[in-house]
C-alpha positions as CSV (number, residue, x, y, z in Angstrom):
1,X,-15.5,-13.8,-28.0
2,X,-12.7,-16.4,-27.2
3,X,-12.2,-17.7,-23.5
4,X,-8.1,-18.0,-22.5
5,X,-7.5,-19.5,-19.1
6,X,-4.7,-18.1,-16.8
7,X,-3.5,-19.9,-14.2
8,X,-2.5,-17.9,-10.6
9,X,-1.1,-19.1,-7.6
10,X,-2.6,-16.7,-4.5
11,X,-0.1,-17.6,-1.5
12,X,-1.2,-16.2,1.7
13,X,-4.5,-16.5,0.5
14,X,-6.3,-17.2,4.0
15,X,-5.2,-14.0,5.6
16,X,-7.3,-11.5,5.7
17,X,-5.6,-9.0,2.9
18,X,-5.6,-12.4,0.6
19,X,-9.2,-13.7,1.2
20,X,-10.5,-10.6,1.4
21,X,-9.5,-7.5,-1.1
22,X,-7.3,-10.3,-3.1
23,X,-10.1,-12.7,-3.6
24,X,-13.3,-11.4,-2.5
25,X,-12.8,-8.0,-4.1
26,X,-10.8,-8.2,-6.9
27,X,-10.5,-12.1,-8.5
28,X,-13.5,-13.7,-7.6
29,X,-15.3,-10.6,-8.8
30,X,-13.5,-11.1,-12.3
31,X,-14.0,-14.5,-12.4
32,X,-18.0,-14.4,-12.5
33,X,-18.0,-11.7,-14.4
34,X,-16.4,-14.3,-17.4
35,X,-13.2,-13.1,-17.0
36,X,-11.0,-9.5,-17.8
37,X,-11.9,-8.2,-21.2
38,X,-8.6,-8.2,-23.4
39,X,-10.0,-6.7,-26.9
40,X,-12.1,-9.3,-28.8
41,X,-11.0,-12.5,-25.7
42,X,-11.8,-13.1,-22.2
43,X,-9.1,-13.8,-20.2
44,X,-10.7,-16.1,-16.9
45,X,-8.1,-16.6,-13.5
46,X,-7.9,-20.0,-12.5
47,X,-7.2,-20.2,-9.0
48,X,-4.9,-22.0,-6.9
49,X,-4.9,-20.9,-3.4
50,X,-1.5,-22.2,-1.2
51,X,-0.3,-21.8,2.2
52,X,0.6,-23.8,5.3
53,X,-2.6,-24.3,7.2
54,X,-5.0,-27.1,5.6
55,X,-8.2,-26.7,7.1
56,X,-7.9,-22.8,6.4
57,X,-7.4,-23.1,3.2
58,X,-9.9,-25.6,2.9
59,X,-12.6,-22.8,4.2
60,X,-11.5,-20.1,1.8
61,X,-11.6,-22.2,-0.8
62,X,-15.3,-23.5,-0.2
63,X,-16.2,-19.8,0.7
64,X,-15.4,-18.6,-2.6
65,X,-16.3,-21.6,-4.2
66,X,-13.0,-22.9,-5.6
67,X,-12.1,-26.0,-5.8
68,X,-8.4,-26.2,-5.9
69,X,-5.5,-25.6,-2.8
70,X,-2.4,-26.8,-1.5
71,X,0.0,-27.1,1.1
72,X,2.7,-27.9,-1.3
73,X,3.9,-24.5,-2.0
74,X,7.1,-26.6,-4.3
75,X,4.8,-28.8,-6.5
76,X,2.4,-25.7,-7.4
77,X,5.4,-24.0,-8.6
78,X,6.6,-26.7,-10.7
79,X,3.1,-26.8,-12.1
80,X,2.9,-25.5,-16.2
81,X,-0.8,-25.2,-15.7
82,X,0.1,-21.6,-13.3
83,X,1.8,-19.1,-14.9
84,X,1.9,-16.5,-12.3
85,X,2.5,-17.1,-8.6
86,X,1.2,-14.2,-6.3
87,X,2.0,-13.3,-2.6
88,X,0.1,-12.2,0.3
89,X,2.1,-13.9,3.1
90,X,3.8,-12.4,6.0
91,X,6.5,-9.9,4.8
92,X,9.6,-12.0,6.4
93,X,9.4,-15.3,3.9
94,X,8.7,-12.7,0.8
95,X,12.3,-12.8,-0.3
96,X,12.3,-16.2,-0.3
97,X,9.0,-17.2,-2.0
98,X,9.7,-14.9,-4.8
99,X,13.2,-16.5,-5.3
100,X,11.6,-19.5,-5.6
101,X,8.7,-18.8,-8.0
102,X,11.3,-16.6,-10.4
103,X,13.5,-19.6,-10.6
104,X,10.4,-21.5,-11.6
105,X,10.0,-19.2,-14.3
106,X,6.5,-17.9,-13.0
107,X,5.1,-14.1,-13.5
108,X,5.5,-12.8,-10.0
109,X,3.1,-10.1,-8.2
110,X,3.1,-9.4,-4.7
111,X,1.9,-7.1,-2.0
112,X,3.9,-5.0,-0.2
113,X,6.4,-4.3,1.2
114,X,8.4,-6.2,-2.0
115,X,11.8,-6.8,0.5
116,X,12.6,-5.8,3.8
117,X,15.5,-3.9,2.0
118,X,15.6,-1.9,-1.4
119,X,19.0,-4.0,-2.0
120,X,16.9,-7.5,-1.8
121,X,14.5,-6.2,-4.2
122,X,17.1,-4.8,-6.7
123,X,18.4,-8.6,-6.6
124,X,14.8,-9.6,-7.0
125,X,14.3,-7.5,-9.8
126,X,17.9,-8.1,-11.7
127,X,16.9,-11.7,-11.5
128,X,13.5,-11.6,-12.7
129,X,14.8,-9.6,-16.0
130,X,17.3,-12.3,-16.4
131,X,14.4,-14.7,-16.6
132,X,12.6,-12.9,-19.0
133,X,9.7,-12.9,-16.2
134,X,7.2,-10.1,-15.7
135,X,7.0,-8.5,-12.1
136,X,4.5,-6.3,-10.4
137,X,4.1,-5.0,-6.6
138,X,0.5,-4.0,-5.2
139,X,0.2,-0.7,-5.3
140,X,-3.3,-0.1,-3.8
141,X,-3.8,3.4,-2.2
142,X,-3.8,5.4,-4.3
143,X,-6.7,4.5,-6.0
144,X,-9.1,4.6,-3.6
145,X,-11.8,7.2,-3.9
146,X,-10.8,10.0,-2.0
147,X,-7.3,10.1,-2.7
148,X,-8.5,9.7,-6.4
149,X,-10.6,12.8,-6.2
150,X,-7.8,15.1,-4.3
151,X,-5.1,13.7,-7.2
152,X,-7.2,14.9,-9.6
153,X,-7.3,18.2,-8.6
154,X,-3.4,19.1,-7.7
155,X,-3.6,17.4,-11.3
156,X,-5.8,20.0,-12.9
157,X,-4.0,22.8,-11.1
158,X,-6.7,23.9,-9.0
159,X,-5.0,24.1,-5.7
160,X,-2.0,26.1,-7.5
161,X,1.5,25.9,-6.3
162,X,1.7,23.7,-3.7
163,X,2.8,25.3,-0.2
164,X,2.6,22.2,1.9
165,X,0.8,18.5,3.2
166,X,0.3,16.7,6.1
167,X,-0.4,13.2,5.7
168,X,-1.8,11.7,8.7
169,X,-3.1,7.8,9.7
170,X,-3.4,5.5,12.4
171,X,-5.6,4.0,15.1
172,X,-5.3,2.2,18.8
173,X,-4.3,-1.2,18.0
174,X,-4.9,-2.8,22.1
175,X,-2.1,-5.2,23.3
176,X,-4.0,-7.8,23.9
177,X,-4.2,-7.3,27.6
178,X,-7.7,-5.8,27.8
179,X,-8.8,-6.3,24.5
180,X,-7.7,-8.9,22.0
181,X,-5.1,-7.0,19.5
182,X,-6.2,-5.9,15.7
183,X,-2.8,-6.8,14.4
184,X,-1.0,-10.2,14.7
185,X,2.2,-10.3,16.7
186,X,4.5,-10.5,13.8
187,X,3.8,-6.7,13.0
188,X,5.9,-5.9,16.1
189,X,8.5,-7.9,15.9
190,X,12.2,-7.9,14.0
191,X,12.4,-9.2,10.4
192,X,9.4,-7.6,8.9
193,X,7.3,-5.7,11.2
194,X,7.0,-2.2,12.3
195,X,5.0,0.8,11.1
196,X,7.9,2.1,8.6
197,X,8.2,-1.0,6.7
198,X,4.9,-1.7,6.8
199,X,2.7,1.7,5.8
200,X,5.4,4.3,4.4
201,X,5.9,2.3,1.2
202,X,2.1,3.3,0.5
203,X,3.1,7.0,1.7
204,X,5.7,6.9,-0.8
205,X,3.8,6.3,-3.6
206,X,0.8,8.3,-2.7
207,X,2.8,11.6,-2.4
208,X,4.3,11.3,-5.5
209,X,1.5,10.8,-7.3
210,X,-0.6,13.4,-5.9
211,X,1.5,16.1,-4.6
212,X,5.5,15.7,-5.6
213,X,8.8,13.9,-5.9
214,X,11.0,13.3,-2.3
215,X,14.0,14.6,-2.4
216,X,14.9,14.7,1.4
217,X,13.5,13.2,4.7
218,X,14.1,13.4,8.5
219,X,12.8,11.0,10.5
220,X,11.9,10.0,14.2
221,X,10.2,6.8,15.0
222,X,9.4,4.8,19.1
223,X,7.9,2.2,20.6
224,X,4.7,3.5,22.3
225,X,3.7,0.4,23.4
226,X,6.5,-1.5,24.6
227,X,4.6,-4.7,25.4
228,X,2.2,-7.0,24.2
229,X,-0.1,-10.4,24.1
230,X,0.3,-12.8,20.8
231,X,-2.0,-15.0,19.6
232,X,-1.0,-18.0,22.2
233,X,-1.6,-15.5,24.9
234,X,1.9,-14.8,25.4
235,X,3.3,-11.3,26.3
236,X,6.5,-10.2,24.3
237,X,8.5,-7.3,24.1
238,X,7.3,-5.3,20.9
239,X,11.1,-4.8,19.4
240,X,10.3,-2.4,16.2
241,X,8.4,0.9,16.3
242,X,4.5,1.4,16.2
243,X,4.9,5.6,15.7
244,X,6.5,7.6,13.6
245,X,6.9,11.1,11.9
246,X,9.0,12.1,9.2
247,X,9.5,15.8,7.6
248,X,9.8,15.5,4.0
249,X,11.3,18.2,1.3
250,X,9.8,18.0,-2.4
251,X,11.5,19.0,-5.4
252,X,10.6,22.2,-5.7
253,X,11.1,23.2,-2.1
254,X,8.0,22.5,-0.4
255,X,7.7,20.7,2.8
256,X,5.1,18.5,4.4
257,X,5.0,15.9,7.1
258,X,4.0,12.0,7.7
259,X,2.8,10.8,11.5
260,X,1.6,7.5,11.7
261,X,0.9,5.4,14.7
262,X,-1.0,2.3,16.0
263,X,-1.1,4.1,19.5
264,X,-3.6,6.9,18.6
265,X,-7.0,7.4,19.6
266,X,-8.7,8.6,16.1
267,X,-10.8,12.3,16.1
268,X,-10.2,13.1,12.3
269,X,-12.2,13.1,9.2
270,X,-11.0,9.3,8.7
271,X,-8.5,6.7,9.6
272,X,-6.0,8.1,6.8
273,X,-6.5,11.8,5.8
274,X,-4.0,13.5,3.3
275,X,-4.2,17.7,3.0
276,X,-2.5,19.8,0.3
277,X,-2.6,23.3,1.1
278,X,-1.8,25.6,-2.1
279,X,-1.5,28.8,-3.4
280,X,-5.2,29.0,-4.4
281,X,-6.9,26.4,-2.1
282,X,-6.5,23.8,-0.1
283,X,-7.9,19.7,0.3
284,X,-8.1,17.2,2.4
285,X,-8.6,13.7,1.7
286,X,-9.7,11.0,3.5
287,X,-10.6,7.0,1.9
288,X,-13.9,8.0,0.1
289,X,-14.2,12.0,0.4
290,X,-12.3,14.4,-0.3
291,X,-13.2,18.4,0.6
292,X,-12.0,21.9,-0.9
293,X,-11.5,25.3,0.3
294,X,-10.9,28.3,-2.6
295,X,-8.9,31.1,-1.5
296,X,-12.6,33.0,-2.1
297,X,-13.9,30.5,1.0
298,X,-11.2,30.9,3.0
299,X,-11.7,32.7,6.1
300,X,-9.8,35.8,7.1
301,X,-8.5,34.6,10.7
302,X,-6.6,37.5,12.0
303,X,-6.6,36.3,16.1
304,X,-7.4,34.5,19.1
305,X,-8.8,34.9,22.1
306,X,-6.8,33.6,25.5
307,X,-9.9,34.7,27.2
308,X,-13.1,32.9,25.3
309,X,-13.7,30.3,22.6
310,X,-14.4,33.1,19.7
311,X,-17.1,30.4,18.4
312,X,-15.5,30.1,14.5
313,X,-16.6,27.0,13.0
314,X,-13.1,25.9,10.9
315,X,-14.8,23.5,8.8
316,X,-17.3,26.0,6.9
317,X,-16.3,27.3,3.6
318,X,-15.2,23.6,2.8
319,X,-16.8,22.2,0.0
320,X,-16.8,18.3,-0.6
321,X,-15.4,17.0,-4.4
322,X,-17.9,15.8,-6.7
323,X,-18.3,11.9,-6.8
324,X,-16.4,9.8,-9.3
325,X,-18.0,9.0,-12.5
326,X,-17.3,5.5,-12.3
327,X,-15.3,3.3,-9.5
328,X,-13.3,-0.2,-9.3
329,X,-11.9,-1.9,-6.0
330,X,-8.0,-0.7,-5.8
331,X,-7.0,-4.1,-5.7
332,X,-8.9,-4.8,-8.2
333,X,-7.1,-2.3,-11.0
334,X,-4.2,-3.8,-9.3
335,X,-4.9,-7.1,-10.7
336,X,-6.8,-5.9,-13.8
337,X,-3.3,-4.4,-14.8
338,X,-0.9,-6.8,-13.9
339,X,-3.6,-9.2,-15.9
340,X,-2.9,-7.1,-18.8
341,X,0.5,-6.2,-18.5
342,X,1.0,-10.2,-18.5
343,X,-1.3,-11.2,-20.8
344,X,-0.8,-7.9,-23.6
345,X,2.6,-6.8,-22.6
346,X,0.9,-3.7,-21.4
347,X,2.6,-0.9,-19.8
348,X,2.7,-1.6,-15.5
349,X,3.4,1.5,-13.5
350,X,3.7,-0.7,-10.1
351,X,6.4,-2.9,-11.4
352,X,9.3,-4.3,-8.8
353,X,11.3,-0.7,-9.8
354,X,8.3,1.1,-8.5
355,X,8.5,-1.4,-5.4
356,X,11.8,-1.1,-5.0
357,X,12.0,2.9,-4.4
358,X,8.6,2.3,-2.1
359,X,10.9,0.0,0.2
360,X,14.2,2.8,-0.2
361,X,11.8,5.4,1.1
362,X,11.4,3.2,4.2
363,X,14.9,2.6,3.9
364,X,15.9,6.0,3.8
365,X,13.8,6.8,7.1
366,X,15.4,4.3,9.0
367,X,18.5,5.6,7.6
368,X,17.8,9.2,9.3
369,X,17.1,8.0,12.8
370,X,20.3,5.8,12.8
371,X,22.4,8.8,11.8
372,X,19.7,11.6,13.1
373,X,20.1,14.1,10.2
374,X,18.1,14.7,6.7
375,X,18.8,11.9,4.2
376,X,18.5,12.3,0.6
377,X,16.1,10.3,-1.2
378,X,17.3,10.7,-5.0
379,X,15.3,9.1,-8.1
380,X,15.7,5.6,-9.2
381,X,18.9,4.5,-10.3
382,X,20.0,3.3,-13.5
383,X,20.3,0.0,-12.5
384,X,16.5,-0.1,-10.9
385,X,15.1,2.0,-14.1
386,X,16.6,0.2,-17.2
């Protein structure tokens, strides 16, 4: 079996998406294991870890045992040896690190959200097909375990016609005053922060995989937590929203709802938990489990008491899914099929046109608080899907 090097840029790698699921759960992993099996070759990721912060990048590197970094995000693009460039960095210099890296004529794959704006990604994408580049956005979610497992049955029909879903997700992030905060500052500030831009690409994605296309939303979003401490122990003014809900319709005239915050005190099955009810059952999904209730387990609840608890215990007659035969890191099949899709030309669902109606979803939100009515959210364009 033949060994064919690749060469990949990771920019943003000493954040804690990059060092972590990017390189500690998905590359690294493939790397020791001699590389990603592409039929009778190997193909082995050689590494090239950028960003702005030397002695950072000097630790991930010597933590994962690689031997090659640099601040000089320009003279690793202008490098033959890399032909892809990947990015992890903060969402506000996306736009312009992918410009750069399609101009160099590099394979480009990035987390998300792809642009701040569907329009900058269309440009993105227009410009990457004039290059003759390929393109991919990081699509993660909907591969973990859980979600897996509740996909597979509105797959197989088990749930029947779907009524309606609530996707819920969120935790307390502290501002800094009493505790130090989970997030960094940028996440609440203009330019690339807030909890729309940042998380309902991934809602996009996950309910139309799993439960059904969007064709309308209406959407309300605030600022529950108006200020907070950065990292130099600064307080600021937190000018984009940390909460949100949204009502969505589905082609086929079901409805379900989205509420997600980072000012909410969790008491749920898990930090993100996904429920489909249907005509002949119902499940909710959290990261790794996912439980069902049959119409035969559902309970006949005919009343309540104003007077006494009545004592019903609402989580019997739930039954959790069966484990998954086998199980890869999310971020790992990410890579794995952007690997292939570069090195085999095979097919990429999570491509920029993908990306591109992840970020119009979010678009499409902000859209309907501006103007405070239902927005349509229609199917890619012909321009996005040629």
């Amino acid at each position: 079996m033949a060994s064919h090097t690749i060469g990949i840029i990771v920019n943003g790698a000493t954040g804690r998406i990059g060092s972590t699921q990017h390189l500690a759960n998905a590359l690294i992993p493939i790397i020791d294991e001699g590389g990603l099996a592409l039929g009778d070759d190997r193909l082995v990721p050689r590494l090239l870890l950028a960003g702005r912060d030397a002695a950072r990048l000097a630790a991930v590197a010597r933590a994962h045992k690689l031997a090659d970094w640099t601040t000089d995000l320009d003279a690793a693009l202008a490098d033959p040896a890399y032909a892809i460039f990947f990015d992890a960095a903060a969402t506000q210099g996306r736009i312009g690190v992918l410009e750069k890296a399609i101009a160099a004529g590099k394979h480009v794959y990035c987390e998300k959200p792809l642009s701040p704006a569907a329009a900058q990604g269309l440009a993105l994408l227009r410009e990457a097909r004039r290059r003759g580049v390929k393109h991919g956005v990081v699509e993660d979610k909907i591969h973990l375990p859980g979600l897996q497992k509740l996909a597979a049955l509105t797959r197989g029909g088990e749930l029947g016609r779907v009524v309606g879903f609530k996707l819920e997700f969120g935790w307390w992030v502290f501002d800094g005053s009493e505790q130090p905060c989970q997030r960094p500052s940028w996440n609440y500030r203009a330019g690339g922060g807030g909890i729309i831009l940042d998380m309902y690409p991934h809602w996009r994605y996950v309910i139309e995989t799993i439960v059904g296309r969007i064709v309308r939303v209406a959407s309300s979003a605030w600022i529950a937590t108006p200020e907070r401490i950065d990292e130099r122990g600064e307080r600021y003014g937190v000018a984009v929203e940390d909460s949100a809900a949204t009502l969505l319709e589905l082609e086929g005239g079901a409805f379900g709802t989205i509420v997600s915050s980072w000012a909410t005190r969790v008491r749920r099955d898990d930090l993100l938990t996904l429920q489909v009810d249907g005509s002949k059952g119902s499940a909710v999904a959290g990261l790794h489990r996912c439980h069902v209730q049959s119409t035969a387990h559902t309970p006949a609840i005919a009343h309540f008491s104003v007077m006494r608890d009545i004592g019903a215990d609402y989580r019997s007659g739930w039954i959790e899914a069966p484990p998954l035969a086998t199980y890869c890191n999310p971020y790992r099949v990410g890579w794995e099929a952007f690997l292939r899709h570069v090195a085999a030309d095979a097919p990429l669902a999570c491509d920029f046109a993908a990306g591109i109606r992840d970020v119009a979803f979010a678009d499409a939100c902000h859209r309907s608080m501006r103007e405070r009515r239902w927005v349509v959210f229609p199917p890619l364009g012909e321009e996005q899907a040629r």
